[in-house]
N, C-alpha and C positions, 0 to 999 in steps of 0.2 A: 755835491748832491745832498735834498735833503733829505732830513733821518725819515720825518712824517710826511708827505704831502695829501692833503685832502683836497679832492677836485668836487663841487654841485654834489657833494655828500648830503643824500636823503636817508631818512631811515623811519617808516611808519611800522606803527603795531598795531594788532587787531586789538579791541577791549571790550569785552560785552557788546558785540555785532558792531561794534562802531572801529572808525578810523584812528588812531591817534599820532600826530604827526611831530616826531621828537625829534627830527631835525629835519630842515628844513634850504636844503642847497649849499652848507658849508666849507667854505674854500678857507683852508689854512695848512701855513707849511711852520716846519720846525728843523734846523739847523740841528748840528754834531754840539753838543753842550749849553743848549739851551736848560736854562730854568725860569721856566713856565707856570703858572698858573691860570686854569680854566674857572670864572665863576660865574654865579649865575645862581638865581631861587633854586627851589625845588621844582623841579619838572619842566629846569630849562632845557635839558638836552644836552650837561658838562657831562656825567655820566655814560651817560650812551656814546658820547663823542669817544670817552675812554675806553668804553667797555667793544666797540670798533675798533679802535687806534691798536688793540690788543688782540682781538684776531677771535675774542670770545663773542662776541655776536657777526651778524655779515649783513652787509649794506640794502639797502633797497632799490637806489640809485647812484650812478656817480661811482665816482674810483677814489683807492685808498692805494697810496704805495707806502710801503713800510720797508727804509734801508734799502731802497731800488727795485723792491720786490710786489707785483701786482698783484693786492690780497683776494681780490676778485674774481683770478683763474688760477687759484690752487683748493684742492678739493681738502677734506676736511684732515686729513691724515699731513699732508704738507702744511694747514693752517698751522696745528698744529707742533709739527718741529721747528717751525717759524716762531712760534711761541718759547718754543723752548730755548732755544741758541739764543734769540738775537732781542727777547722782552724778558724784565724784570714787574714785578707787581708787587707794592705794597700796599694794603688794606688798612680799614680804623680799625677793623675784629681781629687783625694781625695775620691771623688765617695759620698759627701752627699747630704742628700734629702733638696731640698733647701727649701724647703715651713715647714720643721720642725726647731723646736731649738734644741740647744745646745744638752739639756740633752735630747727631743726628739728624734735627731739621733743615740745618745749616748747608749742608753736604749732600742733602738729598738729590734736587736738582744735577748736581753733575755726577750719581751715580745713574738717574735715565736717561743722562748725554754718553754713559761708556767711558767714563774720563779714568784715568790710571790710579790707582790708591795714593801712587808718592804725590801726583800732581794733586791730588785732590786735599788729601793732605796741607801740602803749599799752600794752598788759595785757602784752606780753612783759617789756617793759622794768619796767615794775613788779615784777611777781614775779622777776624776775629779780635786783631790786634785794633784794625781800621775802628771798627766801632764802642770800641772799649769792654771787650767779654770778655777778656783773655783766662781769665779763671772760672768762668761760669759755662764753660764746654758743656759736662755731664751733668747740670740741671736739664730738671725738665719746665714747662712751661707755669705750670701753676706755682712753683717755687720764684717766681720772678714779680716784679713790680711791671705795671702796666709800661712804663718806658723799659725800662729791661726786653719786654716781647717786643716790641716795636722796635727796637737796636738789631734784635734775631733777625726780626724778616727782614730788618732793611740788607744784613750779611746775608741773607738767602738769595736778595733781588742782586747783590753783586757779586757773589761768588762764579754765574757763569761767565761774567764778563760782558755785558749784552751792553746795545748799542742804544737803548733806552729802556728808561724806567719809569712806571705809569703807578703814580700814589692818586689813592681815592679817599681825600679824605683823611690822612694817615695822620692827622693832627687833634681827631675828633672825641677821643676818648683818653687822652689826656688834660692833667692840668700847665698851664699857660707856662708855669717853669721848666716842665720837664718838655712842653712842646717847642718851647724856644731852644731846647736843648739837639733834639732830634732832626728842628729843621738847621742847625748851626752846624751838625753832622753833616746833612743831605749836601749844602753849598760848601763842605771840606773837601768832600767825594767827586762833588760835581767838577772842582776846579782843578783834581788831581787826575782824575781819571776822563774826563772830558765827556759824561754819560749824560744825555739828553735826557732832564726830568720833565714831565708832564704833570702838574697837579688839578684835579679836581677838586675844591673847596669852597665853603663861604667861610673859611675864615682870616679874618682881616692878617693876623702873624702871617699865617702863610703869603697872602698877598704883599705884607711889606718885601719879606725876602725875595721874594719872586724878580728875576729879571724883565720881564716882559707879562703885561698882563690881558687876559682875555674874554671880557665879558661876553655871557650869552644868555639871550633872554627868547622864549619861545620858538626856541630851535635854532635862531639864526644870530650870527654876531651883531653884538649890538657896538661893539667897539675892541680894538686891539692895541695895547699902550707897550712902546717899549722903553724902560725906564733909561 
């Protein structure tokens, strides 16, 4: 079964009385351990693809199943836990809480899943080992170097254990060494843990590592490579 399946995926937005039409009929599936890259200009509709594929916007037309599940007839509270359990998200802006530490940000997510302190515990120290923090628990975020925050959220997107993880871009505000670093992490993850990554990017690094790649230009696929 796959992780993603996208069926005639439309998605218009309104813009100053006018139409705009950011995807445009998209049929694409994503397999249990895929690494993925989406690219495409700016305002091709790789974004939007993700920011669906993630349950934070909702379609116009067409269906989206996510992990067997039809995103299309769950209301917003079910979008939601769906988000929660079963998608990981890492951003270029990293997206942490900067007034927590390390393993406070880290551990946030499976304390609004209810998970047990010892268990949570577990999974901190793990990923924390996984991505190389192991002493930088009780910093906070502005005590860290730009790949440092980006090591965080990527332990944040694994800690719940989710069934894919959706990077937008998470290579965009680093420099080339520390970003070669972060995505050599992402494909150690990806082959231990079997987690289906999705990227959004124009950057070529990313695309090298990428198993499979998937241009998109003015909403619709312009071509799908698997290496």
């Amino acid at each position: 079964m796959a992780v993603v399946k996208a069926e005639n995926v439309v998605k218009n937005y309104g813009l100053n009385g006018q139409t705009v039409h950011a995807l445009r009929g998209v049929n694409l599936e994503f397999q249990r351990g895929e690494f993925a890259a989406i690219a495409g200009p700016s305002g091709s509709g790789k974004s939007t693809f993700l920011h669906l594929t993630g349950c934070l916007d909702t379609l116009s037309e067409g269906s989206m199943n996510i992990d067997g599940t039809d995103i299309a007839k769950l209301s917003k509270k079910q979008l939601a836990l769906l988000r929660r359990h079963s998608i990981g998200f890492i951003f270029q802006a990293y997206n942490l809480i900067p007034v927590l530490t390390v393993m406070e940000n880290i551990t946030f997510p499976l304390i609004l899943l209810g998970i047990n302190k010892q268990e949570v515990r577990d999974r901190a120290r793990q990923v924390l080992h996984d991505v190389g923090l192991e002493k930088m628990e009780n910093r906070r975020p502005k005590e860290m170097s730009g790949g440092q925050q980006q090591r965080v959220a990527i332990a944040r997107a694994l800690i719940k254990r989710p069934v894919l993880i959706l990077a937008d871009e998470p290579t965009a505000n680093l420099d080339s060494k520390i970003g070669r670093e972060i995505l050599e992490l992402m494909v150690k993850l990806n082959k231990s843990e079997e987690t289906t990554f999705i990227f959004s990017t124009h950057d070529q690094m990313v695309m090298d590592f990428a198993h499979r790649i998937i241009r998109i230009r003015d909403g619709q696929v312009e071509s799908d490579e698997v290496k």
